[in-house]
N, C-alpha and C positions, 0 to 999 in steps of 0.2 A: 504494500500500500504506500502510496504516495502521500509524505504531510508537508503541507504549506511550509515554505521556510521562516514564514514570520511564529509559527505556533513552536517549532523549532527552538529558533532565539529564544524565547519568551522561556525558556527550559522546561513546555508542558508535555509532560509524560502521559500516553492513550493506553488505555487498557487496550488488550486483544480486540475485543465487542465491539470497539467504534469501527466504521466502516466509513470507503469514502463517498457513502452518500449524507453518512453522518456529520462531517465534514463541512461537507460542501452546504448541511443545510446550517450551520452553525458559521460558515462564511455569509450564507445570505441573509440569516437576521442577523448580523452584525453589520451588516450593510444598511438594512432597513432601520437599525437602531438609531439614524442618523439625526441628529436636531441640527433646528435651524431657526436663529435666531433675529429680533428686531426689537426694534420700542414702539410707542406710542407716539402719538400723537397729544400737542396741546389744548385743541379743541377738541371737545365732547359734540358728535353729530345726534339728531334725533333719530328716534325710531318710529319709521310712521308706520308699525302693526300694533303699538301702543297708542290709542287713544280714548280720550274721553268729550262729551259734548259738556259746555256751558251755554247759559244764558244771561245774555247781556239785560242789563234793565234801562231806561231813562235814567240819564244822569242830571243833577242840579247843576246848573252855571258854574258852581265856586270849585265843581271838581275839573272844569277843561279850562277857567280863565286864564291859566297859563300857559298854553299849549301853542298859541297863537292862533287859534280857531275861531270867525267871523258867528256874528247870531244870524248872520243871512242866510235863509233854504236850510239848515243844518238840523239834520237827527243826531244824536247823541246819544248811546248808552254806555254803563259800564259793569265791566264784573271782574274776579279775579281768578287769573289765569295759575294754572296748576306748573307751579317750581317743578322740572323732573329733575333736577337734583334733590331737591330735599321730599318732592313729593307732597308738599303742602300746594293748595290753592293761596297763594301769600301774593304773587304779582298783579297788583294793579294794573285795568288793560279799559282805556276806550276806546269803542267805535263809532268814526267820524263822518257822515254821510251828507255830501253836498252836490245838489242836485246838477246832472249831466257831467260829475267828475267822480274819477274813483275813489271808494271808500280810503280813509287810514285806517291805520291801528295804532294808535298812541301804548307804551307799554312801562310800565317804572324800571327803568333796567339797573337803576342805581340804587331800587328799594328805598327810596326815602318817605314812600309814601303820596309823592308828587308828583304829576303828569307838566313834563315841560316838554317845547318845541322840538328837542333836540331827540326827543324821544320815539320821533314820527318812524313807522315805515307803511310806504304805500302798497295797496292791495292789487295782486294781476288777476285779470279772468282767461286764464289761457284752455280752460274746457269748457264751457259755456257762460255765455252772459248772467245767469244767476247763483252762480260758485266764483267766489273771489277769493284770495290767497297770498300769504305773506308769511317769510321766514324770520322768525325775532330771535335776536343774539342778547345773550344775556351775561356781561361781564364777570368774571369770578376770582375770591381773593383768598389770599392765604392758601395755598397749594399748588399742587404741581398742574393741574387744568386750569388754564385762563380764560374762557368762557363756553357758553352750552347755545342751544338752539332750540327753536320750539317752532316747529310749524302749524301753522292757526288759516284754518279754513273758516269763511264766511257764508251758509248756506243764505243768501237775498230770499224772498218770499214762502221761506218755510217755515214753517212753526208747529207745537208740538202742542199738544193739548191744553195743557197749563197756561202758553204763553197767550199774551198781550198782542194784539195789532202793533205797539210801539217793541214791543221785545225783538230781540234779537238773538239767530242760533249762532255758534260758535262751536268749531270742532278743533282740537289741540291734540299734539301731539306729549304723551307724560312720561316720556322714557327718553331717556340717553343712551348716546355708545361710543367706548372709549374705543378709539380707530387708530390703527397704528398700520407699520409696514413693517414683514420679515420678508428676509434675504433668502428666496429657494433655491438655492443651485444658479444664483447671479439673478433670477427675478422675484424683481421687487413685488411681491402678492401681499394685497392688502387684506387685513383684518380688524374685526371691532366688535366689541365684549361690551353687555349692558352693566350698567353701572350699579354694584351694590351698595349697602350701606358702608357710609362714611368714605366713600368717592375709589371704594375697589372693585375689583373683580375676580370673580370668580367661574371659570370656564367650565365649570359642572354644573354650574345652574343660569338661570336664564336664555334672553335671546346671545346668540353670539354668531357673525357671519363673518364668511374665506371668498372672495373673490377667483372663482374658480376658472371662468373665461379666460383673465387677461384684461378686462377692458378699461380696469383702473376702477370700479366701482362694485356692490357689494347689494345684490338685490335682494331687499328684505322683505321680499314678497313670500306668504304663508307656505305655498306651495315650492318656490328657488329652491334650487340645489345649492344655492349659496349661504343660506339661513337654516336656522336650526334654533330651538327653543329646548336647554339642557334638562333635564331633570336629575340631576342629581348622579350625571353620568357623564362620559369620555365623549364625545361627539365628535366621527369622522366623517372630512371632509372629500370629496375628490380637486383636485389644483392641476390641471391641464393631464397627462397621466400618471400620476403621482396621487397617494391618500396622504391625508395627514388631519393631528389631531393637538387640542393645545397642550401643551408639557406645564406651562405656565406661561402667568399672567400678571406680572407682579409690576403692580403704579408706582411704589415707592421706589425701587430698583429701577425704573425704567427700563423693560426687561420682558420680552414675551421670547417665549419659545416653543415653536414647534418640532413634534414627534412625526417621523414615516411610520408608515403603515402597508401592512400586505393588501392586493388589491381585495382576497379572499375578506377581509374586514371589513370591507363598506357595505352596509345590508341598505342605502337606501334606493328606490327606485324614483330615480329621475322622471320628472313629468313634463311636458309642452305638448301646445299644440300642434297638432301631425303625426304626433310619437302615438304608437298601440300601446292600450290601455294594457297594465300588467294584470295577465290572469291570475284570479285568488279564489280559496274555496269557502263557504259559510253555511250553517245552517239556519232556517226560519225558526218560526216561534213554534210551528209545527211539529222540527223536529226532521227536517227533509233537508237533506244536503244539496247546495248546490254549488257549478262551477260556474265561475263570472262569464265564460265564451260558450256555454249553452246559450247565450242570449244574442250571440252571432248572428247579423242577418238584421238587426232591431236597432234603431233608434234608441239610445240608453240615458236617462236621463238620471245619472246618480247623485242622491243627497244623501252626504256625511252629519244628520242630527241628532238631536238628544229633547224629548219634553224637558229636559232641566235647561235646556239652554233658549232664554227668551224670544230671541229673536229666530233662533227655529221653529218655534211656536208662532209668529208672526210671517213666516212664510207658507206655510201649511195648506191654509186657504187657495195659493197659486199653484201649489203644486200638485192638489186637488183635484183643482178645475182643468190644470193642463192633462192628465191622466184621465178627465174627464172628454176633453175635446178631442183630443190627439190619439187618441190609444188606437182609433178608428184607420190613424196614419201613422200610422208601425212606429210606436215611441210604447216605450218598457218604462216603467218606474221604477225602481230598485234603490230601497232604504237602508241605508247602515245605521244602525239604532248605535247611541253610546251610552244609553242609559245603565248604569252598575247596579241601583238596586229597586228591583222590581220580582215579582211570583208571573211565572209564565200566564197565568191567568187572569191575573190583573194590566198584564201589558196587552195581551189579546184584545182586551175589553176595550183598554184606552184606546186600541188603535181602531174598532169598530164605533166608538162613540164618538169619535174623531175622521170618520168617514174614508181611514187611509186605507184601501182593499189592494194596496199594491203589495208585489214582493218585500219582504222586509228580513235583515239579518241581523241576528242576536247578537250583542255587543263582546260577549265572551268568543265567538268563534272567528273575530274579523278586528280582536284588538293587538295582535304581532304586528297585521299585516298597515292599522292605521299608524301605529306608535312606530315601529322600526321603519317599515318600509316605504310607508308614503310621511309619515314624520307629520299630520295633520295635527295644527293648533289652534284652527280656527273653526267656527263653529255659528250658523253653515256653511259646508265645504260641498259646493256640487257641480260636479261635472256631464256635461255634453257630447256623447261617442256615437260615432255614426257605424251604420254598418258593417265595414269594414274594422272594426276597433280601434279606429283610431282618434282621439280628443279632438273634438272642435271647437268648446269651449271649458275656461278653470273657471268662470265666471270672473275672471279680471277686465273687464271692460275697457281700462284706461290702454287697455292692452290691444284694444278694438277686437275685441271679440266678443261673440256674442253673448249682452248682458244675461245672466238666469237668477235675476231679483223682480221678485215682487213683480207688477203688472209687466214689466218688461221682459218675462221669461215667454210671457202667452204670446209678445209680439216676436220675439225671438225665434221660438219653435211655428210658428207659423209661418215663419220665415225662409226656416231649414228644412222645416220637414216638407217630403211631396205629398202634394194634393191626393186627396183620394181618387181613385182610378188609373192614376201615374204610376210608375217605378221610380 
């Protein structure tokens, strides 16, 4: 048998038993054992899968009289915007409204409690005229991060039950991410870790994303291959053909390091539009096993929900009526339940007194395949697969694909799907 001459030097003595296949696998994890290391960055970027809605109220005169703001045409509300470093609603924020100009957003960035001029940033409507939008930097002292960011969406003519004809919605973004760059084998691949308490990080828990393209950017959209939500666990990434995972993450040391990984380690399945949907198998409430490509041939309209989750509960109604309309033009409903605690027979019930007569899968036979392999954190998560199984829509919109919310799913699949009597 032939041994390495570095294992040689090294003066290590092989029992008879080692072989050179043994060897050679103990040269390739030493190879894979390989870190690679970077820092941080000084600004803290948002995380827009973290948010929360406010609403703005009419504000008195004495709270904008500084701001430079006219009494001519002008709405005015105020409310306070959620710190995602410290997590409190503590920032002072108005919204400036003068007629045939775009909104501001006044913000206290210096916390004194005081809205001044200086404090302005104007709002864009770059997706339609009644969604405006503005990214506010908010300065920071005493440590190694010099300021964070908050992106603040303006929804113009919507409002929520509670509000006022004078109210105003506000949707913010309540999370940070410390962003930095490691050095992989000479490229620079970006990374960034949500922020825990007392301004650290910890790469077992939380959001954390790897810039896996190349593009310089780090898409933290639910579904990316580039985002991941930790739980309390190692999370690998894929980095052009290369795995890796973080070793550490340390702000005070200025210091992140990543671990390689074997390709046999990454269990997640990568999603986009175009790609076939990954076959998986689940059983009903029934108790009837099935595989996701018996449904081959079918318009597939999957939703990822739970009754415990509200706003699944709020889509219900569409997804209803579209199984109602459509079933006629070859469209399959098919439920992934995540509800954990329920009696088979009390879930049966709920889902007959809730009119859902579609296929449905029990959260116990279909929770590897949401948690590892599709990595779903959001909640509703539904997708649109054509025939052929391949995705046509994640319901990412901004992605121009076709919307599957609420009344927009009905125009959606009406869309896609063929008329009766076509192919």
């Amino acid at each position: 048998m032939l041994i390495p001459k570095f294992l040689l030097a090294a003066g290590l003595r092989l029992p008879n038993c080692i072989t050179v296949a043994a060897v050679t696998f103990l040269m390739t994890s030493s190879a894979l054992a390989a870190d690679f290391t970077g820092q941080f960055d000084q600004t803290l970027v948002f995380n827009s899968e973290e948010t929360d809605r406010v609403v703005f109220n009419p504000a008195p005169p004495q709270r904008w009289k500084d701001a430079g703001v006219s009494e001519t045409d002008v709405h005015v509300t105020t409310g306070q915007l959620v710190d995602p470093v410290t997590g409190q609603g503590s920032l002072l924020a108005l919204l400036v409204e003068v007629e045939d100009e775009d909104p501001l957003l006044f913000v206290d960035q210096n916390d004194d409690n005081m809205i001044s001029a200086s404090e302005k940033f104007t709002m864009e409507n770059p997706k339609n005229p009644y969604l405006w939008e503005a990214t506010v930097t908010i300065p920071l002292k005493g440590g190694f991060f010099t300021s964070s960011s908050i992106f603040v969406e303006y929804f113009q003519r919507i409002k929520t039950a509670k509000m006022t004809n004078d109210d105003r919605l506000i949707r913010q973004t309540t999370e940070v991410l410390a962003r930095g760059t490691v050095d992989v084998n000479g490229k620079k691949v970006a990374v960034q870790y949500a922020l825990v308490e007392k301004k650290k990080v910890n790469p077992r828990e939380g959001w954390q994303g790897v810039d896996a393209d190349g593009d310089g950017k780090v898409d933290m959209d639910n579904l990316s291959p580039e985002a991941a939500k930790a739980d309390n666990e190692v999370v690998i990434f894929r980095v052009g053909d290369m795995f890796v995972s973080t070793k550490k993450a340390d702000v005070d040391k200025n210091q992140i390091v990543l671990r390689q990984h074997e390709a046999k380690e990454y269990k997640r399945l990568e999603l986009y539009t175009g790609k076939e949907f990954p076959d998986f198998t689940f059983s009903d409430f029934d108790g009837k096993k099935h595989k996701f490509s018996e449904f081959r041939g079918k318009y597939v309209l999957l939703d990822i929900w739970g009754f415990w989750c509200p706003p699944c509960r709020k889509e219900l109604p569409y997804i209803r009526e579209a199984q109602k309309r459509f079933g006629s033009r070859n469209l399959e409903v098919i439920g992934l339940n995540t509800d954990a605690d329920y009696t088979i027979d009390s879930m049966k019930k709920s889902l007959r007194d809730n009119g859902m007569i579609w296929t449905q899968a029990k959260f116990d036979s279909v929770m590897e395949f949401l948690k590892v392999g599709l990595r779903v954190n959001s909640f509703p998560t539904t997708f649109l697969i054509a025939p052929d199984g391949k995705i046509l829509s994640m319901s990412r919109h901004e992605r121009k694909e076709p919307d599957l919310r609420g009344a927009d799913l009905l125009d959606s699949l009406d869309e896609v799907l063929p008329r009766e009597g076509t192919k």
